[in-house]
C-alpha positions as CSV (number, residue, x, y, z in Angstrom):
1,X,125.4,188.4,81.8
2,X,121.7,189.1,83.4
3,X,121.3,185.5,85.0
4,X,120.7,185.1,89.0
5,X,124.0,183.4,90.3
6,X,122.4,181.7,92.5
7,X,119.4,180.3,90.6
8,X,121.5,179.6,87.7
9,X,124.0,177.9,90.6
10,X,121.2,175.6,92.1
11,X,119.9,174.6,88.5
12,X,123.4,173.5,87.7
13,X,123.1,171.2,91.7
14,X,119.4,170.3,90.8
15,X,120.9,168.6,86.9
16,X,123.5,166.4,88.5
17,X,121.2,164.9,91.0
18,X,118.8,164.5,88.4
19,X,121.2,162.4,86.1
20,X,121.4,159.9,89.5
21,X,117.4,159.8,89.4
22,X,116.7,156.2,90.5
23,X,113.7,155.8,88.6
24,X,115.7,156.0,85.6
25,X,118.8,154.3,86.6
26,X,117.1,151.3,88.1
27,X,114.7,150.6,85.4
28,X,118.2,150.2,82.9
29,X,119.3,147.5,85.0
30,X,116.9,145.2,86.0
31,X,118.0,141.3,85.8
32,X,116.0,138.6,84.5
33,X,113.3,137.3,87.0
34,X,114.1,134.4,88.7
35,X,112.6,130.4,89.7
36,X,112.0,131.7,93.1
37,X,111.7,134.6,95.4
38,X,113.3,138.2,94.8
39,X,114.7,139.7,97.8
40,X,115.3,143.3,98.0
41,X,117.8,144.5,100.3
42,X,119.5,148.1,100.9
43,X,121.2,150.7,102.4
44,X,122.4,154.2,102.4
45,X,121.0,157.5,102.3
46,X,119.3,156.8,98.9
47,X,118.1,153.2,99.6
48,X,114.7,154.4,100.4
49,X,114.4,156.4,97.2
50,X,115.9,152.9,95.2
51,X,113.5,150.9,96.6
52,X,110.3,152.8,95.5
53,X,112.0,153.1,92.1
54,X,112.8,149.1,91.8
55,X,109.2,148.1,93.5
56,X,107.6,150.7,90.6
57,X,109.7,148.8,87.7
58,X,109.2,144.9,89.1
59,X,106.4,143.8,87.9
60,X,106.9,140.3,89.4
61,X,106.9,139.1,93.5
62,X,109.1,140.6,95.8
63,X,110.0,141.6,99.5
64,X,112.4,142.9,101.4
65,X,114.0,145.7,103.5
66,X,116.4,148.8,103.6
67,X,118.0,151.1,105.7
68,X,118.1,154.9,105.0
69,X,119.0,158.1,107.1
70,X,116.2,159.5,110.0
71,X,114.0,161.6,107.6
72,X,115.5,159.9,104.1
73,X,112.6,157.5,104.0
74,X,110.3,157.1,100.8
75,X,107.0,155.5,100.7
76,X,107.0,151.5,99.5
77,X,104.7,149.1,99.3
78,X,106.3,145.4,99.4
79,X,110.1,146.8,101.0
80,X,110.1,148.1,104.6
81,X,112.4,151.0,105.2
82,X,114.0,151.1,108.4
83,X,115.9,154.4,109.5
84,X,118.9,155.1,111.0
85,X,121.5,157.3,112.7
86,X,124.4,158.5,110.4
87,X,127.2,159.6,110.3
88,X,127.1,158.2,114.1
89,X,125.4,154.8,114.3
90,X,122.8,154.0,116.7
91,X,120.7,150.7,117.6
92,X,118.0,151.4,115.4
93,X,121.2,151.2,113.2
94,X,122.1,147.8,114.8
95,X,119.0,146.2,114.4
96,X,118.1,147.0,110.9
97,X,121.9,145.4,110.2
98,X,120.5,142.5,112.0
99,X,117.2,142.0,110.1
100,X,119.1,142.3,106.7
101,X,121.7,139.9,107.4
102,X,118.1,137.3,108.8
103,X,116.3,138.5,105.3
104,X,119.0,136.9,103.5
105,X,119.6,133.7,105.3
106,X,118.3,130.4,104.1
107,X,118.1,131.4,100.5
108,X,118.2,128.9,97.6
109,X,120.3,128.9,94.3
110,X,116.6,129.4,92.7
111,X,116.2,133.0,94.6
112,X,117.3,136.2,93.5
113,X,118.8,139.4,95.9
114,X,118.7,142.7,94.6
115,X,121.0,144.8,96.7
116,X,120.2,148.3,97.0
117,X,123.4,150.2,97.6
118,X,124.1,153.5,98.0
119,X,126.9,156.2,100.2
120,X,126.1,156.4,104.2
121,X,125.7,153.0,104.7
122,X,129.0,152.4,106.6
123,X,127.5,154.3,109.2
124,X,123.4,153.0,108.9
125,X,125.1,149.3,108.8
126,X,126.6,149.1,112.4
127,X,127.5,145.1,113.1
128,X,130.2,145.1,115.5
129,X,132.2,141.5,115.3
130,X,133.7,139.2,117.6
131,X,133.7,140.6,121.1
132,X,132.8,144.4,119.9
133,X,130.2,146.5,120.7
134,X,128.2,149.0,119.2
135,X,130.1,151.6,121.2
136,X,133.1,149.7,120.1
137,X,131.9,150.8,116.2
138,X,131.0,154.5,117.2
139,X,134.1,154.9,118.6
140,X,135.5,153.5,115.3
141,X,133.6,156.1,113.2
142,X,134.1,159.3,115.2
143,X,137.9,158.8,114.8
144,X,137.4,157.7,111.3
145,X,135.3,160.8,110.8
146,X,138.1,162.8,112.2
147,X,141.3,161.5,111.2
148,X,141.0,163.5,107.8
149,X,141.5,159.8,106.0
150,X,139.7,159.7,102.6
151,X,136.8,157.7,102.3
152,X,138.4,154.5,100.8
153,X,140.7,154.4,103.7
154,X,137.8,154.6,106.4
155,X,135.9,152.1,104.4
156,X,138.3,149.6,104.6
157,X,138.8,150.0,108.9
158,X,135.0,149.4,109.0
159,X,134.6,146.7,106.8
160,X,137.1,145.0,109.3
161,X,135.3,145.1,112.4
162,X,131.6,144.3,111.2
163,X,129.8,141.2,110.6
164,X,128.0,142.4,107.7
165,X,130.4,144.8,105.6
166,X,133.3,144.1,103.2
167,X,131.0,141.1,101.6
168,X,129.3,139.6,104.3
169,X,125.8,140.2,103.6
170,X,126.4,138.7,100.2
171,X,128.3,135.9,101.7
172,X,125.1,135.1,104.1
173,X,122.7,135.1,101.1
174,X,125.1,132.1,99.1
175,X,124.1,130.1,97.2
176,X,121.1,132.9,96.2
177,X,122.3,135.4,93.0
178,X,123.1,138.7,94.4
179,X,122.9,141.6,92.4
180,X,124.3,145.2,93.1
181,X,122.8,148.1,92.4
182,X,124.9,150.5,93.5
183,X,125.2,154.3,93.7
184,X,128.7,155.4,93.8
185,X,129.8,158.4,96.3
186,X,133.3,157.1,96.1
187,X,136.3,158.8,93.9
188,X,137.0,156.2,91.4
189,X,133.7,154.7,91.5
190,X,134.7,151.0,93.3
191,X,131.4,149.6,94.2
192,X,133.6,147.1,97.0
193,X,134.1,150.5,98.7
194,X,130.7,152.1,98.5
195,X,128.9,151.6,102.0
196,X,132.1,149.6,102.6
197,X,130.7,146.9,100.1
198,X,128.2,145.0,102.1
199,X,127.8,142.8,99.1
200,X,131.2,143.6,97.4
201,X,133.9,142.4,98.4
202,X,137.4,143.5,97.8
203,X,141.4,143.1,98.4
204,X,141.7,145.0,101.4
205,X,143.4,143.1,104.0
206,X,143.6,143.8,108.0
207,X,147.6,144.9,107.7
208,X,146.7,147.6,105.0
209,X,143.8,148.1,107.9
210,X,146.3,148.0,110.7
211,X,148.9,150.3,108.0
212,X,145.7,153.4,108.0
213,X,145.4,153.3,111.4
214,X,149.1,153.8,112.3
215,X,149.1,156.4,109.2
216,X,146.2,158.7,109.9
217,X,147.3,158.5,114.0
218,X,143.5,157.1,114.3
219,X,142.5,156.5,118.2
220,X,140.8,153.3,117.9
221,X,139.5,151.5,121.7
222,X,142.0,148.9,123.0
223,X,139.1,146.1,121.9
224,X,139.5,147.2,118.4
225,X,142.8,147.0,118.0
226,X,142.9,143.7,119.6
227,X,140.5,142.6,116.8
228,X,142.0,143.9,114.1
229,X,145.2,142.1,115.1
230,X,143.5,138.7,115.3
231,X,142.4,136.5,112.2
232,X,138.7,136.9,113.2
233,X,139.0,140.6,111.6
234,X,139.9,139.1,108.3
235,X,137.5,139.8,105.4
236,X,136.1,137.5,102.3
237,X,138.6,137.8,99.7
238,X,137.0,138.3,95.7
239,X,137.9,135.0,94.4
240,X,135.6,133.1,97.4
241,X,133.1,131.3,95.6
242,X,129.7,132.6,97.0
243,X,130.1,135.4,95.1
244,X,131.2,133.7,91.8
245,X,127.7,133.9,90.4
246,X,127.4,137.4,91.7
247,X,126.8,140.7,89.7
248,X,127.5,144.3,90.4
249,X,126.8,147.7,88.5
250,X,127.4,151.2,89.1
251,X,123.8,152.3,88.0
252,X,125.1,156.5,89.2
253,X,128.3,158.1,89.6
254,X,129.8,162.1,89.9
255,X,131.2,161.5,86.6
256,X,127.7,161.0,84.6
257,X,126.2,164.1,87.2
258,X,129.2,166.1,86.3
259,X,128.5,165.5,82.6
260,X,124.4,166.4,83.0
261,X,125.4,169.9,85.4
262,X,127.7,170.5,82.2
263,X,125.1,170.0,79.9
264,X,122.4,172.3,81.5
265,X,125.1,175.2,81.8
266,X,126.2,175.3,78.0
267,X,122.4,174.6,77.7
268,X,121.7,178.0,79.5
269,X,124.9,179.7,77.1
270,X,127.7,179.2,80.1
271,X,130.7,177.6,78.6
272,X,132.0,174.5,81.1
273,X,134.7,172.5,81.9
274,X,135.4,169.8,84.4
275,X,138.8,169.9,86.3
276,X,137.7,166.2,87.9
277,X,135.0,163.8,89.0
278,X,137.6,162.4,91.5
279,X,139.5,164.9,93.5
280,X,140.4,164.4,97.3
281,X,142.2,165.7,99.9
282,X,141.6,167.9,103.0
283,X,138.6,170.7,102.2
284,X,140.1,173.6,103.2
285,X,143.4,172.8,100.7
286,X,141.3,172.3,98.0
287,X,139.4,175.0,98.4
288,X,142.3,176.9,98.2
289,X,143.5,175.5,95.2
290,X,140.1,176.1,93.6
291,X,139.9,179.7,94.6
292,X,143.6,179.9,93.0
293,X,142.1,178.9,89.6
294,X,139.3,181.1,90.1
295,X,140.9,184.1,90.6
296,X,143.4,183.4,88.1
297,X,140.5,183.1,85.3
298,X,139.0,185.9,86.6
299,X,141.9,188.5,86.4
300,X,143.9,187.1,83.3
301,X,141.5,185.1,81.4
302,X,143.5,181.8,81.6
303,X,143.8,178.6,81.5
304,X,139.8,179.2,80.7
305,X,138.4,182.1,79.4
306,X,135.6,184.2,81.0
307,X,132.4,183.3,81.1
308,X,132.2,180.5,82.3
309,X,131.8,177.5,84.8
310,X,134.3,175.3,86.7
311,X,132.8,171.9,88.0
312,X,134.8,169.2,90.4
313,X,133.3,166.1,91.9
314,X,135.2,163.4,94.8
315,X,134.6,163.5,98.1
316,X,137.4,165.8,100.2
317,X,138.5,165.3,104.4
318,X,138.2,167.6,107.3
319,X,140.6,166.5,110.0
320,X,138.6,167.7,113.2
321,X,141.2,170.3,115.1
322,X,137.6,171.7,117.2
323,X,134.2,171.2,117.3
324,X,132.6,174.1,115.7
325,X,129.4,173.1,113.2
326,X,130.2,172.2,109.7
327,X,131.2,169.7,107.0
328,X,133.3,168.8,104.3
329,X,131.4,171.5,101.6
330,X,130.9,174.6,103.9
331,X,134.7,174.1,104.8
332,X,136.3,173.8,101.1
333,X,133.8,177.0,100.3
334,X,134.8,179.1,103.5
335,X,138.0,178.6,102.3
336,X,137.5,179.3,98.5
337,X,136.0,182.6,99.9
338,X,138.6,183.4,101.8
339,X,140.9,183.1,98.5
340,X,139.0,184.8,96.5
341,X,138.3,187.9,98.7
342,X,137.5,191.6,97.1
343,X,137.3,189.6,93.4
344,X,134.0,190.5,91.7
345,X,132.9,188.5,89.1
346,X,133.0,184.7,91.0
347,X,129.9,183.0,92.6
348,X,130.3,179.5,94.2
349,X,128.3,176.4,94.9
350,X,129.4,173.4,97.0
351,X,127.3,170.9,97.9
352,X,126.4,167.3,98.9
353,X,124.4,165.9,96.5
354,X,122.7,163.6,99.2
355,X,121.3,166.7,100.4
356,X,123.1,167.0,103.9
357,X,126.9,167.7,104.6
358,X,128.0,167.2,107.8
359,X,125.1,166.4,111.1
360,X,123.5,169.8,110.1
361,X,120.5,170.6,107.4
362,X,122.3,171.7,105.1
363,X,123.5,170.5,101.7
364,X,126.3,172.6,101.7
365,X,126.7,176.8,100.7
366,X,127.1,179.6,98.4
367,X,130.0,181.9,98.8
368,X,131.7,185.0,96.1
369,X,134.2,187.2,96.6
370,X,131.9,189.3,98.9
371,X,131.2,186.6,101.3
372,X,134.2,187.6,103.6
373,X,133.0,191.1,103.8
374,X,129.7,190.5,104.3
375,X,130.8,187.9,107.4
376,X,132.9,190.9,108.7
377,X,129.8,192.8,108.8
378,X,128.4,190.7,111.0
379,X,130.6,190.2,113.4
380,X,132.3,187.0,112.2
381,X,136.1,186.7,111.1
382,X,136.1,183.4,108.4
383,X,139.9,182.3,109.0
384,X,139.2,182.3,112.8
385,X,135.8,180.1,111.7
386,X,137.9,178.0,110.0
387,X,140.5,177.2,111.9
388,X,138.0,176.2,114.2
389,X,136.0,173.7,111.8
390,X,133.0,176.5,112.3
391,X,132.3,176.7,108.5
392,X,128.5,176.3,109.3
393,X,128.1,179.3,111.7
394,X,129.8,181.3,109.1
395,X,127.4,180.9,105.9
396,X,124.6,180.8,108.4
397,X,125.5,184.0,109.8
398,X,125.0,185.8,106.2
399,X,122.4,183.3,105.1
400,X,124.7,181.7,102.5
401,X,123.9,178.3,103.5
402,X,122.3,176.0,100.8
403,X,119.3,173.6,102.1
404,X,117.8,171.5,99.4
405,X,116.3,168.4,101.4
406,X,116.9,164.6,101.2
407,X,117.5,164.1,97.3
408,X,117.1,160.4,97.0
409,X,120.8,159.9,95.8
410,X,124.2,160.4,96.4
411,X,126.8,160.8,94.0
412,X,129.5,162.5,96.4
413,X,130.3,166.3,96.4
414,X,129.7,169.0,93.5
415,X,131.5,171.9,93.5
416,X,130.7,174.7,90.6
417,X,132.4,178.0,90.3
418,X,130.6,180.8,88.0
419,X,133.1,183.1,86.7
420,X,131.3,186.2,84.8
């Protein structure tokens, strides 16, 4: 095998975004037009990117505004793009929640909402109710972001202490039609959880809330707990009528991206199979687990046989135990390198198909089963960098670290191992 593993690694990354391309997701689901006006609303780290895409194929009125990531933003003509902090909120944050939830009030039955709906809006939605604050909410998400509780879990804490998540922003547009849009980063693909649903709601209640909280050992401020143990924390329940009329579709997902990264390998002769669009758990196990596969394929030919490529989609944890640089994809990979030390013949990729894991640039790294020699080299011994939650300084240190720039989506993590 003469192919670059790197090249061939990054066409594999640049496939599965391409499959979540809003320009061709969006146009596939556009509702009928409506009597009245068509508001656009959104948020996430591909809102931006969905709006240009949805003002390109409307070729009727409309208006509106969406909330994106600082740098995320995309150039539109009728929808403003506000941006944001994430994964730490901030008041640009607070005030763009603000001016969705006043873009949607006063509606009619004859108007239509198009909700724009994408991963990182959690954080880019901050709306602290009752007596909270916004310090109250970053609070909330740093010890979410730290407990090492999947996603779904830290969904449903924040859609318990906002104003505008877990259904509210749909409930403030009633009687108006709200339609999602939504681009799924979750495992499982439940739109209610995506951004924590701020137009979908679900069954989550405040004691399943009050049940992750005691579970993941999460350090929440007095006020929040006070909240969460008072009615005023309760959510919209599915069967409330303002969102009878509603409708939601998963227009992107890891499973479709997993299918198009598949596609392009066997397209470029690689034989490819997908362990799971799905899989959880902290990073550094499942890297583990992953390098266990790899090196069993790689020395005994089984359960697959050589050449070819292992892909896995989800969304794994890091529980924070210190405060090196890193994220969920540079920490599975520093650990799949250290599993597969000395082996010759494997070549990684893990990455965040949004384009950024963790607060740094990068999308995520490369690693193979020289990566751990190579960090030696220079100075740096990996299991002490990841026991330290340094996965960052590690890859960066042998310029392993994988930057591909806001992409416009995000369908949660891809991992693909090449196995010549």
């Amino acid at each position: 095998m003469t192919l670059d593993p790197k090249s061939f690694l990054t066409s594999i990354f640049n496939a599965a975004v391409a499959a979540a391309d809003p320009e061709l997701t969006i146009r596939s689901h556009l509702p009928a037009r409506p009597k009245g006006r068509t508001i656009v609303i959104g948020a996430g780290k591909g809102s931006a990117q969905m709006a240009a895409a949805f003002e390109k194929a409307w070729d009727a009125p409309l208006e509106g505004v969406v909330v994106t990531r600082y740098g995320y933003g995309a150039r539109c003509e009728r929808i403003a793009v506000i941006e944001a902090a994430h994964p730490v909120p901030d008041k640009a944050g607070l005030a763009a929640a603000k001016r969705l939830l006043e873009t949607v009030r006063g509606l009619t039955a004859d108007d239509l909402v198009i909700a724009l709906i994408s991963g990182g809006g959690s954080a880019l939605l901050p709306s602290p109710a009752g007596d909270l604050t916004l310090a109250d909410e970053i609070a909330v998400n740093q010890a979410l972001l730290a407990s090492g509780a999947p996603i779904a879990a830290m969904n449903a804490v924040r859609k318990h202490v906002s104003t505008i998540k877990g259904g509210r922003l749909a409930a403030a547009a009633y009687p108006a039609k709200v339609v999602s849009l939504v681009v799924s980063d979750i495992p499982g693909d439940n739109p209610a959880l995506v951004a924590s649903g701020p137009t979908v709601p679900d069954e989550s209640t405040r004691q399943d809330v009050l049940k992750i909280v005691e579970t993941y050992r999460m350090a929440l401020p007095d006020a929040v707990m006070k909240h969460l143990h008072s009615p005023a924390a309760d959510a919209p329940r599915p069967n409330d009528k303002r969102f009878a009329g509603n409708e939601v579709h998963v227009i992107a997902s890891a499973a479709v991206s997993l299918e198009a990264a598949a596609r392009e390998a066997r397209r470029q002769g690689i034989e490819t199979v997908i362990l799971s669009d799905s899989i959880e758990g902290e990073a550094r196990e499942v890297g583990s687990v992953h390098a266990s596969i790899a090196r069993e394929v790689a020395t005994r030919n089984r359960p697959f046989r050589k050449p070819v490529l292992i892909l896995s989609g989800g969304e794994t944890t890091v529980t924070l135990r210190a405060k090196g640089k890193g994220g969920r994809n540079s920490e599975f990979l520093l650990a799949f390198a250290i599993g597969i030390d000395g082996i010759q013949g494997i070549d990684a990729l893990a990455a965040d198909t949004d384009g950024i894991d963790g607060s740094e640039d990068n999308a995520g790294a490369f690693a193979s089963g020289k990566t751990v020699a190579r960090m030696r080299e220079k100075g740096i011994d990996a299991k002490a960098m990841l026991a330290g939650n340094n996965a960052w300084t590690a890859f960066n240190a042998v310029d392993d670290l994988f930057v591909s720039g806001p992409t416009g989506t995000n369908v949660n993590d891809l991992r693909a191992i090449l196995i010549r």
